[in-house]
py3Dmol code that shows the C-alpha trace and the ligand (Angstrom):
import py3Dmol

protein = """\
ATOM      1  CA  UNK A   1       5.562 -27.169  23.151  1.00  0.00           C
ATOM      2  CA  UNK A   2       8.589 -29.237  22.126  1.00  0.00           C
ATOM      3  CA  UNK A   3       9.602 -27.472  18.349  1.00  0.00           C
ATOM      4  CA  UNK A   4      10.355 -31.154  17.268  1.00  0.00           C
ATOM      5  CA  UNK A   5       6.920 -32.041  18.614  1.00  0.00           C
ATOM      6  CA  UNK A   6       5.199 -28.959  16.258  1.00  0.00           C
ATOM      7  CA  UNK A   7       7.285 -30.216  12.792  1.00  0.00           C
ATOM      8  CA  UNK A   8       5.787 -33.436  13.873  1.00  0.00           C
ATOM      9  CA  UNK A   9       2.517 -32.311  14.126  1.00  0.00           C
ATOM     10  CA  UNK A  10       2.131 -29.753  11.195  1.00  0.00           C
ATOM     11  CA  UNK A  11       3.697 -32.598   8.849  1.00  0.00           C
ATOM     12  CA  UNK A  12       1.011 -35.178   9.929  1.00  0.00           C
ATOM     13  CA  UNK A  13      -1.436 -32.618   9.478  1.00  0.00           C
ATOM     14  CA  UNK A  14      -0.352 -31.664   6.089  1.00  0.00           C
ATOM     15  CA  UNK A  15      -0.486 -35.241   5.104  1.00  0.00           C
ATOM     16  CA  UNK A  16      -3.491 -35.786   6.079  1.00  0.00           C
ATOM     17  CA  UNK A  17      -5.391 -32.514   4.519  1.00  0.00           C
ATOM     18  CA  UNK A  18      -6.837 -33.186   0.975  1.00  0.00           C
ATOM     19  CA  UNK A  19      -4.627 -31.241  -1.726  1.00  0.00           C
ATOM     20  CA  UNK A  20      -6.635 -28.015  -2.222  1.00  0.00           C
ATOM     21  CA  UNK A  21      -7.209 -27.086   1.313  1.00  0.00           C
ATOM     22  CA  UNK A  22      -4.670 -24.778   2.971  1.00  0.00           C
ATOM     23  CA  UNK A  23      -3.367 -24.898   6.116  1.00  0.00           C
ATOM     24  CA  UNK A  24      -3.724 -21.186   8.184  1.00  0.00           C
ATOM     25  CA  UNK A  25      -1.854 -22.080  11.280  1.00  0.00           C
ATOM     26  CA  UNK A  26      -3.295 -19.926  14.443  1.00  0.00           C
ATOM     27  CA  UNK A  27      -0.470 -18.410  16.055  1.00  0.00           C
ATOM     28  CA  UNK A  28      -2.310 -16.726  19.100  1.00  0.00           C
ATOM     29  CA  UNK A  29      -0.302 -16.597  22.074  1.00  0.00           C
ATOM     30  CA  UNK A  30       2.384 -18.666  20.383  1.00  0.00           C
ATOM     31  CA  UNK A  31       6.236 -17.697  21.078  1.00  0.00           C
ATOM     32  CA  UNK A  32       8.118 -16.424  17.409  1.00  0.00           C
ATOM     33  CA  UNK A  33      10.215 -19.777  18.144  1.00  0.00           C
ATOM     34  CA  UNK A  34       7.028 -21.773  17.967  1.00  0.00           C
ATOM     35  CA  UNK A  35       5.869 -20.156  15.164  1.00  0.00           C
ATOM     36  CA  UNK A  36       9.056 -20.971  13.234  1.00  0.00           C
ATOM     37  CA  UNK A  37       9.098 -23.932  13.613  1.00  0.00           C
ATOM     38  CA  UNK A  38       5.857 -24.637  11.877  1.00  0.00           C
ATOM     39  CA  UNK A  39       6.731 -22.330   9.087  1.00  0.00           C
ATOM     40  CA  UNK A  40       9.684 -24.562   8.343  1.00  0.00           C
ATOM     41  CA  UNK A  41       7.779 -27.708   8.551  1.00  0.00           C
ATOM     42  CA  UNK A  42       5.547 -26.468   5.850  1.00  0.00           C
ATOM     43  CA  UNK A  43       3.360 -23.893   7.131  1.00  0.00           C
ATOM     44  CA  UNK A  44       2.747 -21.079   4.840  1.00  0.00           C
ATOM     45  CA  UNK A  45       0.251 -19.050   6.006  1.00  0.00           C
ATOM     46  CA  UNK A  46       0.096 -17.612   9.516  1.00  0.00           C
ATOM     47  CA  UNK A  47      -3.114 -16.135  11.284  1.00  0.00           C
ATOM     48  CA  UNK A  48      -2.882 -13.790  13.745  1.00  0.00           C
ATOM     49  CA  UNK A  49      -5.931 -12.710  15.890  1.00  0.00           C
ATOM     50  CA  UNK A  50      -3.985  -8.975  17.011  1.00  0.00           C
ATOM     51  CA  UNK A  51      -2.323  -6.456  15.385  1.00  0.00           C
ATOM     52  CA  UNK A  52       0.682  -6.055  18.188  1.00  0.00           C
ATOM     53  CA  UNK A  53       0.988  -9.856  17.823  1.00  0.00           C
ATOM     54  CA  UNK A  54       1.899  -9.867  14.536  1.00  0.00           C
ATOM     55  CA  UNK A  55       3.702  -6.669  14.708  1.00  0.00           C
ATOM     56  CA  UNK A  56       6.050  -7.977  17.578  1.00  0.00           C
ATOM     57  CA  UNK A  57       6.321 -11.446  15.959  1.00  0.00           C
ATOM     58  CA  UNK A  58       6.719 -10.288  12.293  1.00  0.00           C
ATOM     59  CA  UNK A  59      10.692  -9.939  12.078  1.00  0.00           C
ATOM     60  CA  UNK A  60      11.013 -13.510  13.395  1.00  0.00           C
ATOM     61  CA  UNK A  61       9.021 -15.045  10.818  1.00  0.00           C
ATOM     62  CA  UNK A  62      10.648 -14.373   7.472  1.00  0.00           C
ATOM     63  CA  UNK A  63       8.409 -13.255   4.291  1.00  0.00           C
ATOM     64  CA  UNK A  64       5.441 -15.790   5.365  1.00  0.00           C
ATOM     65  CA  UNK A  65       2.019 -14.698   4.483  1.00  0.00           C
ATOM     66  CA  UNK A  66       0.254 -13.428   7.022  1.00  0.00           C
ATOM     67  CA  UNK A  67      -3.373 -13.136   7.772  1.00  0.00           C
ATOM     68  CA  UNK A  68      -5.466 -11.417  10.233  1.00  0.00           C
ATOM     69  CA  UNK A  69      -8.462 -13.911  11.787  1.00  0.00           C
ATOM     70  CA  UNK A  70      -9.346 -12.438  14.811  1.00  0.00           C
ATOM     71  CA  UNK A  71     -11.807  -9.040  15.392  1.00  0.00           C
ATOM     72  CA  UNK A  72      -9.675  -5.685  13.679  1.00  0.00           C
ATOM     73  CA  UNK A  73     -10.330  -2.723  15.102  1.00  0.00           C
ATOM     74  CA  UNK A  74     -10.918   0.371  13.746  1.00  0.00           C
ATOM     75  CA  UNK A  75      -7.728   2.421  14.945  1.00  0.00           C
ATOM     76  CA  UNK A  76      -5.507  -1.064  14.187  1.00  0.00           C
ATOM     77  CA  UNK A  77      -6.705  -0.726  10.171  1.00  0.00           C
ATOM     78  CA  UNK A  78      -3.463   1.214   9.588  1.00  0.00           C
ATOM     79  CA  UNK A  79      -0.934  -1.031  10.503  1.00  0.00           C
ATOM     80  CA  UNK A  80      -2.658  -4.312   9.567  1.00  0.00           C
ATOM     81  CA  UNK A  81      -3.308  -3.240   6.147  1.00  0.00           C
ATOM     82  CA  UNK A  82       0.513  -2.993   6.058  1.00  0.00           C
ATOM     83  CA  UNK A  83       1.334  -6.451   7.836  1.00  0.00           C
ATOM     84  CA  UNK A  84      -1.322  -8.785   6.718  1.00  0.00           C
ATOM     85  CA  UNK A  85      -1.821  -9.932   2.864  1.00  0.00           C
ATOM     86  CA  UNK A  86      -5.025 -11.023   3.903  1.00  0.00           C
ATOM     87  CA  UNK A  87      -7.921  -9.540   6.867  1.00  0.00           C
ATOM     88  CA  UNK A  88     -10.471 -12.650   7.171  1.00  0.00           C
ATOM     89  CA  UNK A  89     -12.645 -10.816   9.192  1.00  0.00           C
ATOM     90  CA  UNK A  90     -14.384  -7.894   7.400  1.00  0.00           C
ATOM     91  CA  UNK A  91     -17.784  -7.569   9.843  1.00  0.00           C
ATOM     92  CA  UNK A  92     -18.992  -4.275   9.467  1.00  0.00           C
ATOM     93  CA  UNK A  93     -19.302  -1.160   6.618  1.00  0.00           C
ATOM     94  CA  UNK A  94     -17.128   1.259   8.675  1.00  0.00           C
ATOM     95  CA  UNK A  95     -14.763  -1.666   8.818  1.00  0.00           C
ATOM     96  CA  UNK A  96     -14.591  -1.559   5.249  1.00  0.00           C
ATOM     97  CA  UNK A  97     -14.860   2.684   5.174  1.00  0.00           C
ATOM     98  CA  UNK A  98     -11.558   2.514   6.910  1.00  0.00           C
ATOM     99  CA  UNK A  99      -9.869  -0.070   4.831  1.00  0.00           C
ATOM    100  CA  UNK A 100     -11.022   1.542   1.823  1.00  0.00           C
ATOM    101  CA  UNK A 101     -10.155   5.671   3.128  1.00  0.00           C
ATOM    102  CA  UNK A 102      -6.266   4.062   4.006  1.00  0.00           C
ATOM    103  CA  UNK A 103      -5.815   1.868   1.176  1.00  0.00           C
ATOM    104  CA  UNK A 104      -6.357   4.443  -1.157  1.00  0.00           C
ATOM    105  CA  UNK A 105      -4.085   6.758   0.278  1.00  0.00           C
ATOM    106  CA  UNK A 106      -1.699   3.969   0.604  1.00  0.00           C
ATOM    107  CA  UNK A 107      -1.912   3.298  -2.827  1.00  0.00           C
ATOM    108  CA  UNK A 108      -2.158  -0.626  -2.441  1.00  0.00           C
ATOM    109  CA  UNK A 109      -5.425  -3.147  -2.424  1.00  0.00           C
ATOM    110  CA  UNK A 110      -6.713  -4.952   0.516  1.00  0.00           C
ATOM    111  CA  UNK A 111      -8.173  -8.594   0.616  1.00  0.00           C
ATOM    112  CA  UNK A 112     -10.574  -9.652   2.368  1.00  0.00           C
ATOM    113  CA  UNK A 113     -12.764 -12.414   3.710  1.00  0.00           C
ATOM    114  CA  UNK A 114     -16.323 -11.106   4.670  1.00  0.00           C
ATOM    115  CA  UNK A 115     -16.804 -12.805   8.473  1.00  0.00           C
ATOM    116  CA  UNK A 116     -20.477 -14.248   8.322  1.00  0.00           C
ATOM    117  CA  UNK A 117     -22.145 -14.859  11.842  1.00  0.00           C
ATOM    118  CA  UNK A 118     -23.256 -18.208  10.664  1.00  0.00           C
ATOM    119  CA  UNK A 119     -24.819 -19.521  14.136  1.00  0.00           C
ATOM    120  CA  UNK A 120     -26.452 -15.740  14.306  1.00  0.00           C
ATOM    121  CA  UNK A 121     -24.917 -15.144  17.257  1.00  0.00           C
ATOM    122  CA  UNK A 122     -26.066 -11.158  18.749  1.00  0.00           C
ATOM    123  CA  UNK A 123     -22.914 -11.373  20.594  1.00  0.00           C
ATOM    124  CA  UNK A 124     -20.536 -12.285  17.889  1.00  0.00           C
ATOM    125  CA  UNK A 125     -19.442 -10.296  14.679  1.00  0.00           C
ATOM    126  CA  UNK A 126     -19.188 -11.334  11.743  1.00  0.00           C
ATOM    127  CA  UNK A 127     -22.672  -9.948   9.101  1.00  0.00           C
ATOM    128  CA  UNK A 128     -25.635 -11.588   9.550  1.00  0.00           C
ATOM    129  CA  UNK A 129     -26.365 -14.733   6.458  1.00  0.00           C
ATOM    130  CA  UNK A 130     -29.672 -12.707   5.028  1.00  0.00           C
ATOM    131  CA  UNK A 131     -27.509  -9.123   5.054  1.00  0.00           C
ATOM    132  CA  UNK A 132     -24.622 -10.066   3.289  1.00  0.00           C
ATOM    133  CA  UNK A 133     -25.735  -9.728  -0.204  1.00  0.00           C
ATOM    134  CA  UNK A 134     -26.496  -5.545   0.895  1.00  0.00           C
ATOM    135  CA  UNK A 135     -23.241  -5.747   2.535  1.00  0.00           C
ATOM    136  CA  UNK A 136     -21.154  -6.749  -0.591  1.00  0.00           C
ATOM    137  CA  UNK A 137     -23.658  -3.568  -2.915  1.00  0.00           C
ATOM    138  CA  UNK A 138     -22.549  -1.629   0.103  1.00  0.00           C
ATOM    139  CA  UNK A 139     -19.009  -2.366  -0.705  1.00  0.00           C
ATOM    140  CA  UNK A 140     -19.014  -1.535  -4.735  1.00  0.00           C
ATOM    141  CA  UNK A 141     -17.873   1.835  -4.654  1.00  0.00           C
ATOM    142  CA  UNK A 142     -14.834   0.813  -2.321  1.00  0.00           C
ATOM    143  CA  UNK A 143     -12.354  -0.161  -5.222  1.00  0.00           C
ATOM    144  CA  UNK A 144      -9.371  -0.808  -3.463  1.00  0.00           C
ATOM    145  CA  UNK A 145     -11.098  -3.693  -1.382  1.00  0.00           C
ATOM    146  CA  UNK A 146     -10.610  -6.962  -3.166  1.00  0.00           C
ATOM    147  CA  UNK A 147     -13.624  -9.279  -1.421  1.00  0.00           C
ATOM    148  CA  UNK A 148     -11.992 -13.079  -1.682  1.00  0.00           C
ATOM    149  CA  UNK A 149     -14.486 -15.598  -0.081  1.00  0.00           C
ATOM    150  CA  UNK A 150     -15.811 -16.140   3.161  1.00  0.00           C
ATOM    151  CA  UNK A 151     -14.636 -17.116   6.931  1.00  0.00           C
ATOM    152  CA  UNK A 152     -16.797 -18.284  10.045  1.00  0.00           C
ATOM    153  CA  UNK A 153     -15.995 -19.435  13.283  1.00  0.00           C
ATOM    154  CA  UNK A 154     -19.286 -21.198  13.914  1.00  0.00           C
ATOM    155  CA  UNK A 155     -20.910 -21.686  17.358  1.00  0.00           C
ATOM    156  CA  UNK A 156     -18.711 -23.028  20.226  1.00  0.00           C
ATOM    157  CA  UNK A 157     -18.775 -26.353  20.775  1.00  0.00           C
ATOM    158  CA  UNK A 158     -16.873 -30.047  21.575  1.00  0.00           C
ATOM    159  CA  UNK A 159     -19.166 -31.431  19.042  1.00  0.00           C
ATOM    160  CA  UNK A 160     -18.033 -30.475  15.585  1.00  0.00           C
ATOM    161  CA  UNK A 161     -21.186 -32.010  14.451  1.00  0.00           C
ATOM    162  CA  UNK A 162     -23.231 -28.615  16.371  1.00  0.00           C
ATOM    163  CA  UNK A 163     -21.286 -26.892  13.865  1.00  0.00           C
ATOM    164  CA  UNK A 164     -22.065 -28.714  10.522  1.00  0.00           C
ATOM    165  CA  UNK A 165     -25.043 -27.235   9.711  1.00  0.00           C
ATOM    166  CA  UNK A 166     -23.714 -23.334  10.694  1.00  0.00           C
ATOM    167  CA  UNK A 167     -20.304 -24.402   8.021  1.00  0.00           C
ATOM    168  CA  UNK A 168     -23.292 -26.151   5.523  1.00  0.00           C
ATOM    169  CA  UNK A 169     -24.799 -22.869   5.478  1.00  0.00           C
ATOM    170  CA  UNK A 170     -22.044 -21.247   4.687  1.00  0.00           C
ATOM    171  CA  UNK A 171     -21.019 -22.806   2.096  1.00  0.00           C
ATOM    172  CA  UNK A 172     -24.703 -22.374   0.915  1.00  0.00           C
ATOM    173  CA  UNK A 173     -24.251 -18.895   0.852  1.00  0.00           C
ATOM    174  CA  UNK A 174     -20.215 -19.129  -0.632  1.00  0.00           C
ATOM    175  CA  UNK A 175     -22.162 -21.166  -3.764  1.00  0.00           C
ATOM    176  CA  UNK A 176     -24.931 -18.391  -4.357  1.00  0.00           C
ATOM    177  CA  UNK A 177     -22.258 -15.151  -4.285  1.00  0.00           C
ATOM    178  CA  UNK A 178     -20.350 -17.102  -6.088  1.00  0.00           C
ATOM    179  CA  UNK A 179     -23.047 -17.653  -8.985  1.00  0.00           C
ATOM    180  CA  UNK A 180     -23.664 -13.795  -9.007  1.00  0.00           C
ATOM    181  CA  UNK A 181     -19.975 -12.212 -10.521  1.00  0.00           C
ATOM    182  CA  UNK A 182     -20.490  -9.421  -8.339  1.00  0.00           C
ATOM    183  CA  UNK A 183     -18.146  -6.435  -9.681  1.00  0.00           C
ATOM    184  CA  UNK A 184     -15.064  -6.670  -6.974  1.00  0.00           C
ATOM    185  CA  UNK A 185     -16.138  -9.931  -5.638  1.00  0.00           C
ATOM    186  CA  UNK A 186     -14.209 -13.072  -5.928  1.00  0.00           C
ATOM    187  CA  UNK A 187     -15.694 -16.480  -4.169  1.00  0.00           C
ATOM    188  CA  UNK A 188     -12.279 -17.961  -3.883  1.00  0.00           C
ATOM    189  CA  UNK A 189     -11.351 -18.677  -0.606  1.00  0.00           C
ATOM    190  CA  UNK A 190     -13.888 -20.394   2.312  1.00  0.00           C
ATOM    191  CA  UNK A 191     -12.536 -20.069   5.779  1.00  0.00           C
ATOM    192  CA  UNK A 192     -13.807 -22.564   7.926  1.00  0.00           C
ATOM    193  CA  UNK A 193     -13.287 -25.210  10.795  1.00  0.00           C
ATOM    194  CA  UNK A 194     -10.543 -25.266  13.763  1.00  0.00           C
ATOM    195  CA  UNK A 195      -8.790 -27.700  15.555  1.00  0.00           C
ATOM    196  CA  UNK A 196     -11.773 -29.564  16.955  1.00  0.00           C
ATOM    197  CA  UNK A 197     -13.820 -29.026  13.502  1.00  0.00           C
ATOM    198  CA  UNK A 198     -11.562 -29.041  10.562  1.00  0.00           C
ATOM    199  CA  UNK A 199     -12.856 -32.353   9.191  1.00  0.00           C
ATOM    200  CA  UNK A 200     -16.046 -31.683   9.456  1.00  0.00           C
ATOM    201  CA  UNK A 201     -15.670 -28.228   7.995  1.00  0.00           C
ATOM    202  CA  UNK A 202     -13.825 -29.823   4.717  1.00  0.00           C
ATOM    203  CA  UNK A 203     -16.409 -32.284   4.098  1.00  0.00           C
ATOM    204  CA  UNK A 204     -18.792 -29.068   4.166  1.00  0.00           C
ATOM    205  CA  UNK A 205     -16.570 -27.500   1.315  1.00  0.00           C
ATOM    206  CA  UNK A 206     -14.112 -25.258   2.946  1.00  0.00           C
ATOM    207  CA  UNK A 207     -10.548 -24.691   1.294  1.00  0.00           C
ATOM    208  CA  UNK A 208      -9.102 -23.413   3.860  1.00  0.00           C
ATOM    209  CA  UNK A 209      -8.919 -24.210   7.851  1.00  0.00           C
ATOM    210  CA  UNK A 210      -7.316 -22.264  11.162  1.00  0.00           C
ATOM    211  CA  UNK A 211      -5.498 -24.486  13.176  1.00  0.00           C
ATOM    212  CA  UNK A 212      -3.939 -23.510  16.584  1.00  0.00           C
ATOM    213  CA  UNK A 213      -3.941 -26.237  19.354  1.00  0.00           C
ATOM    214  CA  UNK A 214      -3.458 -29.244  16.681  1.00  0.00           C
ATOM    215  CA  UNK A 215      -0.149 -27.361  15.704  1.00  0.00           C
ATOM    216  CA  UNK A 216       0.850 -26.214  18.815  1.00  0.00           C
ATOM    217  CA  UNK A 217      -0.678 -27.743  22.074  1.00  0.00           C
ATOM    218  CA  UNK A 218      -3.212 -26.888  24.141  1.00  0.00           C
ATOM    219  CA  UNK A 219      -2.397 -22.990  24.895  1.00  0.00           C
ATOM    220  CA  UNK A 220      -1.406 -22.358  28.706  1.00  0.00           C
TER     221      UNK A 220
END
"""
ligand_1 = """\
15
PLP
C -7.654 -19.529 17.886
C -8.342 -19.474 16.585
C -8.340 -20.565 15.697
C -7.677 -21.888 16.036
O -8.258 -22.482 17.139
P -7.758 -23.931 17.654
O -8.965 -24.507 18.298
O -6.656 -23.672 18.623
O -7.317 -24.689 16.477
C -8.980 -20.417 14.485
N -9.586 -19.278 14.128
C -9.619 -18.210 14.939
C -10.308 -16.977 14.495
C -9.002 -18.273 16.196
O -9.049 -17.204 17.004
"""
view = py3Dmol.view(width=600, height=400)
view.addModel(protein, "pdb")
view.setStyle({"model": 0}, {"cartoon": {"style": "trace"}})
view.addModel(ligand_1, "xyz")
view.setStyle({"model": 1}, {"stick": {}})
view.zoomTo()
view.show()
């Protein structure tokens, strides 16, 4: 897309998103150029859904903050604890092992979003609504993992209004954690709502939103 066309969008977008809710913009399959361009219309926060994306992309992009959103692999752990400030998609316990095992050696702390499967999807990661509470005891002795909020994705679907109730119970759950002051466990951050779904997802309480077509164009 046009980079003049990108400022343009990412400034109406920013204008238009209540103060409080920030703007992860979804650079998948996006050209460094592209990226840039959003960065200096405002963006500060990029997502990146692989490792070797954001590796190749990284020296283009300045000191932005950079987040992994999509599925991290176990042998990627390595290099995304050094790339990304933030991993939104914690799914599993030997996810966390791994972060946990490198972090410490690395001497630095990880933060995380715990990925819930919110539409309970078998084919889809993210930890099941009912198991997260286990999840997060299973995570207490892993001190260098700082647990920051939640993310979903939420069912597919052109009807953002399929996904209200999947983002309503998320929040659900984001309220309850939250009420617990869990040892290691901040409920800061709520993840929720794309391109197609972002309005819907801040009326449902999230503070923060992955956009990637809105910002960019349709991807080719
Ligand atoms: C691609 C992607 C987005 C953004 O999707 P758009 O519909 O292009 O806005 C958000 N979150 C994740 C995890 C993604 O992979």
């Amino acid at each position: 897309m046009e980079l003049d066309n990108i400022a343009k969008n990412v400034e109406r977008l920013l204008r238009e998103i209540p103060e409080g809710v920030c703007v992860v913009a979804a650079a998948k399959s996006r050209t460094p150029e592209e990226v840039r361009a959003a960065i200096k219309a405002g963006i500060r926060i990029v997502g990146h859904n692989y490792v070797k994306e954001a590796e190749a992309q990284k020296p283009f992009l300045g000191d932005v903050e950079m987040h992994m959103i999509g599925h991290l692999q176990k042998n990627k752990a390595k290099k995304a604890i050094r790339l990304f400030r933030m991993i939104q998609t914690l799914d599993s316990l030997r996810l966390a092992q791994e972060l946990q095992r490198l972090s410490e050696r690395e001497g630095l702390y990880v933060s995380v979003l715990i990925e819930i499967n919110s539409a309970k999807e078998p084919q889809k990661s993210g930890i099941m609504p009912e198991d997260v509470l286990g999840f997060l005891e299973g995570l207490k002795a892993f001190d260098c993992i700082l647990v920051k909020g939640l993310m979903t994705m939420g069912p597919i679907s052109d009807d953002p209004e399929e996904i209200r109730p999947h983002f309503r119970l998320t929040r659900r759950l984001f309220e309850e954690l939250k009420g617990l002051n869990l040892p290691n466990v901040k409920m800061e951050i709520l993840s929720m709502g794309m391109s197609d779904s972002y309005k819907v997802a801040i009326e449902e309480g999230a503070n923060m939103v992955r956009i990637g077509t809105k910002i960019f164009g349709p991807r080719l």
